[in-house]
C-alpha positions in Angstrom: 0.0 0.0 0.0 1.5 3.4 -1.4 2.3 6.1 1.7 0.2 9.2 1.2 2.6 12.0 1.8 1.9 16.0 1.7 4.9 18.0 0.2 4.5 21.8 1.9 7.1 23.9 0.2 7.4 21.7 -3.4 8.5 24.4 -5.1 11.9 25.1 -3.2 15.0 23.2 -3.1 14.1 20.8 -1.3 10.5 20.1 -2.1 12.2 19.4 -6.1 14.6 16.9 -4.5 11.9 15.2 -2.6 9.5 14.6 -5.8 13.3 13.6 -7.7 13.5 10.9 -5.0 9.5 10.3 -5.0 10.1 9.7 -8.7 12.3 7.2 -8.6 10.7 5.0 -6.0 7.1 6.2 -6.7 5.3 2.5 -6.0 6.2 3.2 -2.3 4.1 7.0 -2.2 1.1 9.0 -3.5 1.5 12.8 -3.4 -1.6 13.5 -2.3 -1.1 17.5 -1.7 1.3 20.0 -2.6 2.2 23.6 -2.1 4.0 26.6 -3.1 3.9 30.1 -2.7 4.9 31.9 -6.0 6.3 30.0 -8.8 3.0 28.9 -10.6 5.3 27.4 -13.5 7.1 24.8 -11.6 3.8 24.4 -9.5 1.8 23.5 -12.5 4.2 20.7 -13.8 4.2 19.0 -10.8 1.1 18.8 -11.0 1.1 17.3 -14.1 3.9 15.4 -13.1 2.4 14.1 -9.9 -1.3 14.6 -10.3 -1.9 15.1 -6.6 -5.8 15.7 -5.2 -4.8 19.6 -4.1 -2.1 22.3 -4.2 -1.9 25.8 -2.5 -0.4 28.3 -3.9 0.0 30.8 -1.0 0.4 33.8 -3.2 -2.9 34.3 -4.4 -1.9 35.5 -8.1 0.3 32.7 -8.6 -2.9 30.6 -7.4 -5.0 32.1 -10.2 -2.3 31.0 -12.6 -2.1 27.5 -11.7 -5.9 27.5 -12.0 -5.7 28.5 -15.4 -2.7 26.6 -15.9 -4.9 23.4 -14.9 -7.8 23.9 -16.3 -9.4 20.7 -17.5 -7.5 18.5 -14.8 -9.2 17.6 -11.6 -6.9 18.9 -9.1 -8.3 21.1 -7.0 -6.2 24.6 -6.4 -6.4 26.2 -3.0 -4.8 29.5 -2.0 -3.6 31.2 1.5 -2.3 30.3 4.8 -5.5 28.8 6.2 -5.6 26.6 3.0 -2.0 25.2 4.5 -3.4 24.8 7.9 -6.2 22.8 6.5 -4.0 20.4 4.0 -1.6 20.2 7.2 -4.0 18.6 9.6 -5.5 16.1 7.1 -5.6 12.9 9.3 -5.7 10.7 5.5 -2.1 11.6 4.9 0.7 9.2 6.5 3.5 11.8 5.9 4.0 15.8 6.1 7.4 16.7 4.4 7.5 20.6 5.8 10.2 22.2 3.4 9.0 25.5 3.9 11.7 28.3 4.9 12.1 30.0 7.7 9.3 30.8 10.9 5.9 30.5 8.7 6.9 26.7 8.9 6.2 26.1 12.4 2.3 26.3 12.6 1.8 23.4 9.6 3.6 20.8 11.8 1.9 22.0 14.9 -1.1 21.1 13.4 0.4 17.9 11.7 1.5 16.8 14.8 -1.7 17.5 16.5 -3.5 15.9 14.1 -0.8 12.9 15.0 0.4 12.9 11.3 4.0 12.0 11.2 6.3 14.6 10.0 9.6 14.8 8.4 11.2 18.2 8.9 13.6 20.9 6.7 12.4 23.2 8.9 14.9 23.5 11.8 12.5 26.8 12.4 9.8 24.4 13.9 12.2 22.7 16.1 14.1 26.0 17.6 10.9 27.7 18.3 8.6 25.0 18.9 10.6 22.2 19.7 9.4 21.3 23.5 5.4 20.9 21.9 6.8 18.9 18.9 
């Protein structure tokens, strides 16, 4: 049975490493959401690459892009922070990879966590600030 894993921050460094890897062993995981904040482009091939159930797009132009960028799949396209929050505390997904940068990080694992979703961290952020409730 494939792992259902949530990329937040697919769109940086280490999100495109992550779907590199995914790729290569991708009977073991189903991206089920990913999210960005402004590079709509990239965004929209991973979707078509990946074909997960929901992005955000935290920047709500780019969101409006990757819309019309996707028009015609069924993927649905979310924007803001609360959109995060929400994808974050999914209790369906087995995995949250946070790669987000810097402080804005910490809340989606909180609420992973809460939600007692296991998490795999880029984000030392989450860990200096929040590191006693993780």
């Amino acid at each position: 049975m494939k792992k259902k894993i949530s990329i937040l921050g697919s769109t940086g460094s280490v999100g495109v490493n992550t779907l590199n890897v995914i790729n290569n062993i991708s009977k073991e995981f189903d991206v089920v959401y990913l999210t960005g904040n402004t590079n709509s482009d990239l965004m929209i091939k991973q979707c078509l690459e990946f074909n997960p159930k929901s992005i955000v797009m935290i920047n709500e132009e780019a969101s409006e892009i990757v819309k019309k960028g996707l028009s015609g799949h069924n993927i649905n396209v979310l924007s803001g922070r609360e959109s995060l929050l929400n994808i974050s505390r999914d209790k369906e997904i087995d995995l949250v990879l946070n790669a987000l940068v810097g402080s804005p990080g910490m809340e989606p694992t909180l609420e992973a966590v809460k939600a007692g979703v296991d998490v795999a961290l880029s984000n030392k952020e989450s860990l200096v600030v929040a590191g006693d409730l993780i």
